[in-house]
N, C-alpha and C positions, 0 to 999 in steps of 0.2 A: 770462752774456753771452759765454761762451768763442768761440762761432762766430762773432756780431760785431763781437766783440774782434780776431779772428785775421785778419777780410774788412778792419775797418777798420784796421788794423796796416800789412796788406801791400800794401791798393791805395790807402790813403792815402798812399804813397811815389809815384802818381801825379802828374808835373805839369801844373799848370791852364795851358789855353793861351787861357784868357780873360783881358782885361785887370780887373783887378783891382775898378774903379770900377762895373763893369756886371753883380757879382757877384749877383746877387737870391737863390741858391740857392749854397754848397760844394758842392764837386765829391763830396766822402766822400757826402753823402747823396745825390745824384744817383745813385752808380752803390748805393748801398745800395738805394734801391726801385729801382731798374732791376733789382737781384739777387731779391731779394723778390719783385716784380711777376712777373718768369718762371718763380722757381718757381712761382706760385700761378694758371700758366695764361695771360700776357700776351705775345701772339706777337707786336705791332707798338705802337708810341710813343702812338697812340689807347689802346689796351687797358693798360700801363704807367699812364698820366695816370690815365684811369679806374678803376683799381686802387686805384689812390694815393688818390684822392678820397674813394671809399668806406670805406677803412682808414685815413682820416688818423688821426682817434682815434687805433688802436693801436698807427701808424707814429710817433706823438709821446712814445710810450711810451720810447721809446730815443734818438728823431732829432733834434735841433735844427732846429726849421721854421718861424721868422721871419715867412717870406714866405709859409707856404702850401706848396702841391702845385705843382710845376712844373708845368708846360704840355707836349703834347705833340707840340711844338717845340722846348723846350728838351732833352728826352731827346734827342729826333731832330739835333739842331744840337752836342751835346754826344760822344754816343756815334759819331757819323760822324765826327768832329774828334780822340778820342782815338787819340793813337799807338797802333797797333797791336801792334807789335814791344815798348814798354812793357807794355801792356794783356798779352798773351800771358807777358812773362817773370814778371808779378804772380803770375800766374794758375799759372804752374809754381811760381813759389815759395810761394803758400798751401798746394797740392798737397803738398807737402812737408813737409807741416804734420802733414798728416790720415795720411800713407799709411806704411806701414814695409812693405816690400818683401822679398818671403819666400826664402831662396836657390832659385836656379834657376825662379824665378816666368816665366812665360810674359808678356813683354811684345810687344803686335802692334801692325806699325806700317802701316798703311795711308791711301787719301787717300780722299776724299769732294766730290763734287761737289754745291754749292749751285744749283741749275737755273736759280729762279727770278732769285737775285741776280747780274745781271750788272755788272760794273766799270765804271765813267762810261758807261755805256748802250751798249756794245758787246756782241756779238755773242757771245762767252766768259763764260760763267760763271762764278763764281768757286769755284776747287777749294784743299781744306783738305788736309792729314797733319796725322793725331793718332796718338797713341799712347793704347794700351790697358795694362791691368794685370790681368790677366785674375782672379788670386786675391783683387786689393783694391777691385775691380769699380769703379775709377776712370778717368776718363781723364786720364792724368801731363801733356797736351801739346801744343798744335797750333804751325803754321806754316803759312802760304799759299803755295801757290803760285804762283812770278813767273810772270807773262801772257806771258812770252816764252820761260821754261822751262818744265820738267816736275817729276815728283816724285824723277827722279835727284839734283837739288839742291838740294830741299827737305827731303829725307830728313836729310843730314847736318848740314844748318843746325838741327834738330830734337834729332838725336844728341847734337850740342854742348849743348844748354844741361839736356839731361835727366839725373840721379841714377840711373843702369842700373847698380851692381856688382852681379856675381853674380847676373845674371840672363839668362832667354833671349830675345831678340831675335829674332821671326818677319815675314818682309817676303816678300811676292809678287815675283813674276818680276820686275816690274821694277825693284825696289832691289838684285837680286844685281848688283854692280859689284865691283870689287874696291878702290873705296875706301871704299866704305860698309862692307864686311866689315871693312876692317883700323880704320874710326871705332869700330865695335865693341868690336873687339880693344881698341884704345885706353883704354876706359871701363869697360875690368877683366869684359867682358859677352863669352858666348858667342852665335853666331847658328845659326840655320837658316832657309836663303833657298830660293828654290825656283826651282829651274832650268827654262828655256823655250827655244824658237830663238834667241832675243834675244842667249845666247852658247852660238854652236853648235857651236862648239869642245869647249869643257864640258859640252855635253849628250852631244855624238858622244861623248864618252870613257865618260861616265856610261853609257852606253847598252854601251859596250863593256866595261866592266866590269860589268856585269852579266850580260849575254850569255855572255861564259867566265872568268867570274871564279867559284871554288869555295868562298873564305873567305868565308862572308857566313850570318848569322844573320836568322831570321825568326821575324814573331809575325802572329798573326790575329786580326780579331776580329768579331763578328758582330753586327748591330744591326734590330732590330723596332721598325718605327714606321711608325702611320696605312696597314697595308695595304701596306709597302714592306720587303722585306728588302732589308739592305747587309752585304757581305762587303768587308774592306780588308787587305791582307796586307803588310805590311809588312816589306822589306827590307832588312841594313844593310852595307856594308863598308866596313872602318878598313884592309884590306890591299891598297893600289892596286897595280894592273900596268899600267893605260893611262893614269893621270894621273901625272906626274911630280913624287917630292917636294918641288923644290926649286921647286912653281908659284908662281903670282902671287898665290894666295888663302890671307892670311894664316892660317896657324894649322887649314889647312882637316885632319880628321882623319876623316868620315866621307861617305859618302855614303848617299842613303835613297831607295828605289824603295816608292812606293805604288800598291799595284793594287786598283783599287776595284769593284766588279760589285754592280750593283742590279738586284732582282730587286722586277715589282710583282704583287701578287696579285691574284687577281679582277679583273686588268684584261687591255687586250689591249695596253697598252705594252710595245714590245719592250726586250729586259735591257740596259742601259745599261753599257758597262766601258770604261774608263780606268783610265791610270797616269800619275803625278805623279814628278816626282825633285824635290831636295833636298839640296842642302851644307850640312853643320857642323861645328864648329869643338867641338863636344862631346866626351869624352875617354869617355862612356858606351857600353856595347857591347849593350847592350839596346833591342833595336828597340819595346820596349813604353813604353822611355820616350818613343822620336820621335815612338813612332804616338800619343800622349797630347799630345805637343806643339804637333806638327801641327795637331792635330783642332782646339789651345786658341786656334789663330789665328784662327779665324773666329768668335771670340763679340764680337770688333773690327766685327763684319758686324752680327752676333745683336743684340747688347747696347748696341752703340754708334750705327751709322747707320743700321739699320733704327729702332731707338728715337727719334734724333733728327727721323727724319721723318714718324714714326708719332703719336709723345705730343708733340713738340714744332712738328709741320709744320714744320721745316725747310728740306724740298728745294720747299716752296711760296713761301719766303721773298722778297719781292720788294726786300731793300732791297739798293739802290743807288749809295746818295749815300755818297762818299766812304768813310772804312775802313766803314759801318755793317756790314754782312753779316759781315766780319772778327770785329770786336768783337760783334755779335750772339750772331755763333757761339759766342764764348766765353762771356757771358751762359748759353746755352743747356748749355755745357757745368759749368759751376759747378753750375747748380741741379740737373743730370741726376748728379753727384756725390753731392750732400747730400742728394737723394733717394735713388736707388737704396743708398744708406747707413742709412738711417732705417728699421729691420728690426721696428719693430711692427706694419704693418700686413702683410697679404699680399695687397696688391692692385698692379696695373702701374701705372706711373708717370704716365701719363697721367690715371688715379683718382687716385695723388696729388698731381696737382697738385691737381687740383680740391677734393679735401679740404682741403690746404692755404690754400687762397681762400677755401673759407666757413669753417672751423675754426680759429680764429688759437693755439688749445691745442696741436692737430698741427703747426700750424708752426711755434710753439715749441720742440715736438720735434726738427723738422727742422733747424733756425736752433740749436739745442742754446744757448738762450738763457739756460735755469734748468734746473732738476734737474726732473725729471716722473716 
């Protein structure tokens, strides 16, 4: 019962904000098939209830259920009313349970936009930051973003509550700030951010040392796939002459120029070339390691929100009513954990969900309930 020993341990420190007298169903088993139901393919409170219905048998195996299956209004009236901000720190501390975090592991932190679910029926959709772990193929963590901020302020409210020593920290143009750099620093964590016009100061400089700067070491490397060749060259200098040591970005030691050229075959698309830059705070002088880095941010793209909108429908997600989408999100992200974890099968995740829903052995598996 290790896995839902561990689910009911840490969100059982959840508090019920039902009055006590009108309890027909505990909250532990409510969000336990809410957990279960999503792994096993249940995208909305109808498909949860009806889940539950068909599985009571094997749900009763573990559950205490009195009253039966909940209704699926009470998921809906339940999971829309759970604090958010609770529900999320639960959820980083189970994480913390499962993951041991490898030196210098590639952590990407990027945001995602839920399309369908817009906030009390406005106009804005509701947009998440999570964090990725790239070698523990989990996600460490999310945060919403406030409807009247961006993700400059949701980055470091995320920073704060996550376990990052010794590791690297990769965030798109818009988290290079220079206080998100030094929240890093702070957490015992190196970063690489990646510079845009957004601050053109630091680009202009970057650009100018590159330009006539002569200390600077380079690696290449070359990549075939589906009919497309990619060349990406990667540059690096730790020896500044246009940025000044004593700048505002803590601990900054390197800068990294990516020049990428795509070449398609047997087509008549013309060759594609860009260059990318990039600050870090890394003491490494080997450009093989950044160009390894870099690459490892965008599996937070691959792995994380393409997945969640592909095998989970996600960005179809229509809920609305109060935190629901928040907490949904998190739902979705536990079970895309325990899955993409569960290394007997080789099929994608959206096969295992559906394995999981008629096969209650593999979800065993999953749920790491007993020894198998």
């Amino acid at each position: 019962m290790e896995t839902t020993n561990k689910l009911k341990t840490v969100f059982g420190q959840l508090p019920d904000f039902r009055r006590s007298h009108k309890q027909l169903y505990d909250l532990e088993s409510i969000l336990l098939i809410g957990i279960i139901s999503v792994i096993c393919g249940a995208d909305s409170w109808n498909e949860m209830e009806n889940y539950a219905r068909s599985k009571e048998e094997f749900l009763r195996t573990f559950l205490d259920l009195p009253n039966g299956i909940p209704s699926h209004d009470t998921f809906n009236r339940v999971f829309s009313n759970i604090d958010s901000a609770q529900f999320e720190s639960c959820f980083i501390q189970w994480v913390n349970t499962l993951l041991e975090l490898q030196p210098q592991e590639v952590v990407a932190i990027d945001g995602k936009t839920i399309r369908g679910a817009k906030a009390n029926g406005k106009k804005s959709p509701v947009h998440m930051v999570s964090a990725w772990a790239n070698e523990n193929n989990l996600v460490l963590g999310q945060v919403k973003v406030s409807e009247k901020s961006n993700e400059i302020t949701a980055i470091p409210k995320l920073l704060e509550v996550l376990s990052i020593k010794d590791t690297i920290v990769t965030i798109d143009a818009m988290g290079c700030q220079t206080e998100i750099a030094s929240a890093i620093i702070e957490k015992d964590a190196d970063y690489i951010l990646a510079v845009k016009e957004n601050q053109a100061q630091l680009h202009q400089n970057i650009e100018d040392e590159f330009r006539f700067g002569k200390s600077l070491s380079t690696h290449q490397s070359l990549e075939l796939d589906h009919g497309r060749i990619e060349t990406r060259t990667c540059s690096v200098i730790t020896d500044f002459k246009f940025i000044e040591t004593n700048n505002k970005w803590k601990n900054l030691t390197a800068i990294i120029k990516i020049e990428s050229t795509r070449e398609f075959k047997n087509s008549e698309k013309p060759t594609e070339q860009a260059t990318r830059y990039y600050i870090s705070s890394l003491a490494s002088r080997d450009p093989e390691d950044f160009q390894k880095a870099v690459r490892s941010h965008w599996a937070i793209e691959n792995k994380l929100h393409w997945t969640l909108d592909v095998a989970f429908s996600e960005d179809a997600s229509r809920k609305r009513i109060g935190n629901a989408a928040q907490n949904f999100s998190i739902l979705n992200k536990i079970a895309l954990n325990l899955l993409k974890n569960e290394k007997s099968s080789k099929i994608g995740v959206k096969s295992r969900r559906l394995k999981a829903g008629w096969d209650n052995h593999y979800l065993i598996k999953v749920l790491n309930l007993m020894k198998v």
